[in-house]
C-alpha positions, 0 to 999 in steps of 0.5 A: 627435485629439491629446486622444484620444491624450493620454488614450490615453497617460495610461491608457497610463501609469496601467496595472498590470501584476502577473500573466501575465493582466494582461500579456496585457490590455495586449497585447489592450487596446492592442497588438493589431491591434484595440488602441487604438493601433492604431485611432489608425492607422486614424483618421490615414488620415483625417485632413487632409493638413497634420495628418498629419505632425504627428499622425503623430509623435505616434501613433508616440511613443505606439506605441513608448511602449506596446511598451516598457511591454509588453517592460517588463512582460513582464521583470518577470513573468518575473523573478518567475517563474524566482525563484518569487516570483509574487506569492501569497495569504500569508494561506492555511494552510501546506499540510503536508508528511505522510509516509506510513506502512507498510500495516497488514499490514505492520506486523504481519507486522514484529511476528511475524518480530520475536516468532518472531527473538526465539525463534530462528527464522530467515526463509525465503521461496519460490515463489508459483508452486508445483508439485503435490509442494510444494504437495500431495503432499509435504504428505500431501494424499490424491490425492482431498483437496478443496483439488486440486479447481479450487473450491479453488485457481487452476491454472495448468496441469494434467498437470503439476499448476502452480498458485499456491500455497495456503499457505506450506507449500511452503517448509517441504518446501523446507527439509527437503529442502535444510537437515538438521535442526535447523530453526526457520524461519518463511514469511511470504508471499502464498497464493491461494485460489479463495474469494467475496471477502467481509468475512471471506475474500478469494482472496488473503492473506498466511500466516506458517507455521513450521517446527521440527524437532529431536531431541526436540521435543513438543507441549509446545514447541509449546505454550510457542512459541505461549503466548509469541507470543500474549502478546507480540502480543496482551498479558499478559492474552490466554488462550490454548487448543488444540483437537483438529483435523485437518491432513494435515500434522500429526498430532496437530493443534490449532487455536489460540484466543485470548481475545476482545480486544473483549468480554474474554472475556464474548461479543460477535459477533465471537467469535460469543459464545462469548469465544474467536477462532482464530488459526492452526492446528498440530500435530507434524509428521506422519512421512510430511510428514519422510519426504518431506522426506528426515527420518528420523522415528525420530531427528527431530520436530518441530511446525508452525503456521500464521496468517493476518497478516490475521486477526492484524492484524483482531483487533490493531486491531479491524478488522471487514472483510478487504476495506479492506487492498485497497481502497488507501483513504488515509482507513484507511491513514493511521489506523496508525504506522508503528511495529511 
């Protein structure tokens, strides 16, 4: 038995301990009631009565022996822990510290308030939550318009008409009833339409419309404002083109189209090949919209323009479905700088 508790003692000694699991295979391995040294207790019981004493002393020498080592071990591997210098492969990669970046919509709503601060418009902001007046009414929309209908827009309520609002327009009536002219603002916000999600639409997206109503003002500004927004967005060699269209808010109204930036004008299937993509529409100020804004039409005009900022950042980074600003997918996001 003393053989047996020599060879005990020197795998005892010769044990390396370098990690919590190693810790806890010395305690399993020799500690523990089905330890080694716990065995030799078992085995004293059977031993002669004139060996036991002398045996005895030694099984306890080896017993405070290998509690010692274990108290030992333990320390030194708490030790290396609180100072975090568990012991770790220093082989592997650094792992890099990325920062993130701001969302593409973003980054391009920053461009247009700084193109349209640049001009002199002002930033102004309202209630996503809207009332039929603002929303409609104010607006000129006709009682039978098809944008009140529940296929169009999310109400919340009806009789009093609340919904969430379809575009930022509301601010403008806002504005003309609580700031006498001259007014040059533009609205970025979120608007809401009850529309199938698609690569082309989703029931919700953010809009940036402005407002500037002065003595005086024409068409011809309106013009100008937009040639110089889509040059200094889009790039020196973007054309620009105005169509006739129609608006209940504007009169006479234009839809806005700019040169293709994929084919160049020479036709590909996101302009449908005709070398032209719209971006927004406008139009002067129609006299019952400055009426019920508290404007006197016969001394006031003014224009009005509205954009989607998802349409304007598709066409700036050639992105060919409305869906990915939603998904939260990093592999996209992480594509953009965060520069405007």
């Amino acid at each position: 038995m003393e053989e047996k508790v020599k060879a005990l003692q020197h795998e005892v000694e010769s044990f390396l301990v370098k990690s919590k699991e190693d810790l806890e295979n010395f305690r399993l391995k020799f500690i523990s009631k089905k330890g080694s040294v716990s065995a030799l207790f078992d085995d004293l019981k059977s031993a002669l009565p004139e060996e036991k004493r002398k045996l005895g002393k030694v099984v306890n020498d080896l017993k405070q022996l290998t509690e010692s080592k274990f108290k030992t071990f333990q320390e030194s591997i708490e030790n290396l822990a609180s100072s975090d210098q568990e012991i770790m492969d220093l082989s592997l990669p650094v792992i890099p510290n990325k920062t993130g970046n701001l969302h593409p919509l973003n980054l391009t709503r920053y461009r247009i308030i700084e193109i349209f601060e640049r001009l002199g418009f002002n930033v102004s902001d309202g209630p996503e939550i809207e009332d039929d007046w603002h929303n409609f009414t104010a607006l000129n929309f006709p009682e039978n318009h098809p944008a009140r209908e529940m296929q169009d827009t999310f109400f919340i309520e009806k009789n009093p008409d609340v919904l969430l609002r379809t575009h930022t327009s509301n601010v403008q009536v806002r504005l003309m009833k609580n700031q006498k002219p001259p007014i040059r603002s533009i609205m970025p916000g979120r608007v809401y339409r009850n529309e199938a999600i698609s690569a082309r639409a989703h029931c919700f997206f953010h809009q940036v419309e402005g407002l500037y109503i002065d003595k005086n003002v024409g068409f011809s500004d309106l013009k100008q404002t937009l040639y110089h927004f889509a040059k200094e967005m889009f790039g020196k060699e973007t054309k620009i083109r105005l169509r006739p269209s129609y608006f209940p808010f504007t009169e006479p109204s234009a839809e806005i189209d700019i040169s293709c930036l994929i084919c160049h004008g020479e036709g590909c299937n996101v302009c449908k090949y005709s070398g032209w993509v719209e971006i927004a529409g406008s139009g002067m100020v129609h006299p019952n919209v400055l009426r019920n804004g508290g404007i006197d039409p016969e001394e006031f005009t003014g224009f009005a323009f509205g954009m989607g900022i998802e349409r304007i950042t598709m066409l700036r980074y050639s992105i060919n479905d409305l869906r990915l600003f939603s998904e939260n997918d990093v592999r996209f996001l992480r594509q953009f700088k965060s520069v405007v």
